[in-house]
Each structure stands twice: as C-alpha cells, then as structure tokens.
C-alpha positions in Angstrom: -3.8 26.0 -1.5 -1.5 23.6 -4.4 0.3 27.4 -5.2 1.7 27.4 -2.0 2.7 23.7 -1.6 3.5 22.8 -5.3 7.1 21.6 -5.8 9.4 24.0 -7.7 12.3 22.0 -9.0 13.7 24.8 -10.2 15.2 25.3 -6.4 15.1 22.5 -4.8 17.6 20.5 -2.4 18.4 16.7 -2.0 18.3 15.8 1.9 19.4 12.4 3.4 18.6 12.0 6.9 21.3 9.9 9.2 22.4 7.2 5.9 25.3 6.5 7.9 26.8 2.7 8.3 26.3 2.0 11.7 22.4 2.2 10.3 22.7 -0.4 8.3 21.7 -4.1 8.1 23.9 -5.9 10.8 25.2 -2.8 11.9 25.6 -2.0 15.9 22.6 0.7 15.4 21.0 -0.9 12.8 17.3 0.8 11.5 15.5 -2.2 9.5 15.1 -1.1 6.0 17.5 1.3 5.7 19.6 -0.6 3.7 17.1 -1.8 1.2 16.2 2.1 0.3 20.0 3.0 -0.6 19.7 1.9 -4.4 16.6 4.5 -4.5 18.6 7.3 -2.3 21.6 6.5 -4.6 19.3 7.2 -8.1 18.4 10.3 -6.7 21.5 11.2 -6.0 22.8 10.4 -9.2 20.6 12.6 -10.7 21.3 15.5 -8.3 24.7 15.0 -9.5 24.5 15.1 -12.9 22.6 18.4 -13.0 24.8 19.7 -10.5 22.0 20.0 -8.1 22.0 21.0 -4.2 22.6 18.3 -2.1 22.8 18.0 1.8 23.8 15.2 4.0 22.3 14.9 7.5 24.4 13.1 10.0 24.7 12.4 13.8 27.7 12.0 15.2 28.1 10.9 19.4 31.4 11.7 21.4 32.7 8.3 22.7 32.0 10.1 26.3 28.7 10.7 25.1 28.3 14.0 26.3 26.9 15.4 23.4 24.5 12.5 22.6 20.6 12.9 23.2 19.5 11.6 26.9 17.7 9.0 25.8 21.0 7.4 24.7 24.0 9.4 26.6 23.9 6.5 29.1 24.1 3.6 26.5 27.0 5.1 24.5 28.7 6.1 28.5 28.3 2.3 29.2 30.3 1.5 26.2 27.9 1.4 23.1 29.5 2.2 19.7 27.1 3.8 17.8 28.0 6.4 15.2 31.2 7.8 17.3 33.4 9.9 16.3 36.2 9.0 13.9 34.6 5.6 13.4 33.9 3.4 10.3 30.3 3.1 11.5 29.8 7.1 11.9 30.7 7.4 8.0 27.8 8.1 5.0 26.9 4.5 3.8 29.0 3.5 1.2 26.7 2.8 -1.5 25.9 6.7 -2.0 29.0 6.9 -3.7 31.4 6.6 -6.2 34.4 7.4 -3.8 33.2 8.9 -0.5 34.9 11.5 1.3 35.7 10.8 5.3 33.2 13.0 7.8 35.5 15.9 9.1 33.9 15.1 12.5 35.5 18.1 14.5 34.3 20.7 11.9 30.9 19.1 11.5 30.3 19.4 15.3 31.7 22.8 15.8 29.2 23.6 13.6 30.7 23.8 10.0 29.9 22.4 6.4 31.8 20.0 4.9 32.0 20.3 1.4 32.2 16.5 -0.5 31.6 18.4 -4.0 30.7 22.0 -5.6 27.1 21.0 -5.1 26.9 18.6 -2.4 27.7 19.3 1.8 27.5 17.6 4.9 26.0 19.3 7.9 26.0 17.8 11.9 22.3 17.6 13.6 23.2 17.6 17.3 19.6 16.1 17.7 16.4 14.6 16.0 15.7 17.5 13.6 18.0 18.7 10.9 17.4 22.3 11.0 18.0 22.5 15.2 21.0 24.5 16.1 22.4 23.6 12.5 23.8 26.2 9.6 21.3 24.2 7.5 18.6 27.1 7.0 21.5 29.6 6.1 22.9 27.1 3.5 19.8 27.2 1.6 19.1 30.6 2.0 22.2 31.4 0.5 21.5 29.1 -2.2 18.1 30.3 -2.9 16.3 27.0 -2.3 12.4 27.3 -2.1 11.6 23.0 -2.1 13.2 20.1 0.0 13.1 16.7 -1.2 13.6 14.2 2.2 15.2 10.8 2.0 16.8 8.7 4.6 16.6 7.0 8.1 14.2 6.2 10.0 10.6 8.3 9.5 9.6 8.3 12.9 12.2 10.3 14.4 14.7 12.7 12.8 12.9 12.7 9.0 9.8 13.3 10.8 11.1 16.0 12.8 13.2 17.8 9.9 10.0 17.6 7.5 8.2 19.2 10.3 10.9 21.8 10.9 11.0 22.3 7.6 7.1 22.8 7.1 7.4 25.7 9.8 10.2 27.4 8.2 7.5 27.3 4.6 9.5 25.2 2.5 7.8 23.4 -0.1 8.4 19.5 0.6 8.2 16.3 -1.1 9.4 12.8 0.8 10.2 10.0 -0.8 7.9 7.2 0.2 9.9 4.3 -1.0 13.7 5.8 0.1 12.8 6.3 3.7 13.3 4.2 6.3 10.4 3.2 9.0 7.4 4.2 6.7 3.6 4.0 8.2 0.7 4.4 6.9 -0.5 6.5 9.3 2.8 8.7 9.2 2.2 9.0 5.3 -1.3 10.8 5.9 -0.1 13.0 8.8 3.0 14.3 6.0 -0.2 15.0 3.6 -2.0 16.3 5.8 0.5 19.3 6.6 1.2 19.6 3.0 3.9 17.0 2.0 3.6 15.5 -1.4 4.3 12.0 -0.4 5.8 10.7 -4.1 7.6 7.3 -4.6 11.7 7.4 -6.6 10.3 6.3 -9.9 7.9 8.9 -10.7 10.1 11.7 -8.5 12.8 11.0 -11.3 10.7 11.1 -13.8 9.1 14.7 -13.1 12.6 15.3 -12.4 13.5 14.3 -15.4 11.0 16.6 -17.6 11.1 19.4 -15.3 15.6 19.5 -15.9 15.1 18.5 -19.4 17.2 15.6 -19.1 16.4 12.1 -21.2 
C-alpha cells in the first residue's frame, strides 16, 4: 500500500486553500486560527520559493450581487455582506505570504484563468468548496507533471477537506499540514489517514523537504 501513497517530492505542489484577508483575525469572514498558521504557510512557502518549486493559490472570490456565491451564502452577501468580493482589500491573499503581493486579477480568475504571481507560483478561482471543481487546477499540474499535493490553508472542514478528497480521487499522492490548517479535529485527522493522507506537522515537512532538495 506506502508505494502508492508515499510522497515523491520530486513532483510535488504547494496548495493554500482560501488564505485570503477577509479570513483573518477580525476580519468580516473571519475563520479562528487562520491567522495563527500563516507564519507556518509562509515557511513553506519560502521554501517553495527558493527551490523554484510549484506553487498554487486557492481563492474564492463572490460578486457583490452574489450571483456566483454558493447558496448557503448568496443571500447574506445579496443583503449586503462583504465577504471576499470582488476588487476588495478583503478578497486579497493575506499579506503575510509575501514579500510584495501581487493584486487578484479577479475578472481573469473567475473566467476561469491562471494568474501568474511568479515563474513557479499561480493563482487559480474555486467557484465552490473544492479546488479541483470546474477549475483549470488538474490541467495545471498535469502539465507540470505533479504526482504529490502538499494542502495548507483555511478552514479543514470545508474547502481543504473537499480539495484533499478531490484530490484523493483524481490519485494524487497527499500530505496536509497539520499545524498550517485552519479548523483541525481530531477526528478529521484520522478520516485524512484513513484514505491515505500523511497527516505531517511544518517542522518535520521542511525538514524531509529539506534532505529530499538537498538544501541546508
């Protein structure tokens, strides 16, 4: 069974799940915890960078009419609700993930495209909970010949939940990061086991990482 499941970080993708500012502490759609795991997402991320890794940003974005919003929230955001609309400060990727951050290209991100933010690092639009549901995301790591997905991001019980499941039927190799995702259970941690996850915290992750790049 491990031969099929194992981890090859030799083709492997970074994913954040919805680490957008209107998630954050204080924020109008704020997910507790979220913005105690950014410094972990972040390390990651660094890494990723410096080995010129694949990297992919999950967002949600809502039309201020909320037509496009799910139904469980198309009436909150028609009454008025700002949560992560269009062309907002709050829709953006939080702040702490980078250096300088790029602004969402919100039109081409919900027609569908991938926004570029560097030569190894994108932004694709989830119209719903999963990340792989009527998204290019598949293609994109098709094309770049990714075999493992490394989840991070907000908040377990719905969209990292669903894209790790998505993800397990499409046979990707998974690992989520215990300690940078929001909304962790017990229970939740066993079920992601139980279908073949390795459940891993960021320090030992990096480490492996680490070794396995031949980095210091």
């Amino acid at each position: 069974m491990a031969e099929y499941i194992k981890p090859d970080f030799g083709s492997v993708a970074l994913i954040t799940i919805d680490a957008q500012q209107d998630t954050l502490d204080g924020m109008p759609f704020e997910i507790p915890g979220t913005s105690a795991i950014l410094p972990k997402i972040r390390r990651l991320l660094d890494l990723f960078r410096l080995g010129s890794k694949a990297i992919v940003h999950i967002v949600r974005i809502y039309k201020k009419d909320g037509s496009n919003a799910d139904i469980c929230r198309r009436g909150i955001i028609e009454k008025g609700e700002r949560l992560l609309l269009e062309g907002s400060s709050g829709c953006e990727l939080a702040q702490d993930l980078f250096a300088e951050t790029t602004p969402l290209d919100a039109g081409l991100l919900m027609s569908g495209g991938i926004q570029k933010i560097s030569k190894s690092e994108v932004v694709i639009y989830k119209p719903r909970w999963g990340a792989f549901f009527k998204t290019p995301l598949e293609e994109h790591l098709s094309d770049l010949g990714v075999s493992t997905l490394i989840f991070t991001g907000c908040n377990f019980p719905n969209c990292p939940r669903t894209s790790i499941y998505e993800a397990s039927e499409r046979d990707f190799r998974i690992v989520m990061v215990s300690d940078a995702v929001s909304g962790v259970y017990e229970k939740g941690l066993g079920e992601m086991r139980g279908i073949g996850v390795e459940v891993v915290e960021t320090d030992l992750l990096v480490a492996n990482l680490k070794r396995e790049w031949g980095f210091s």
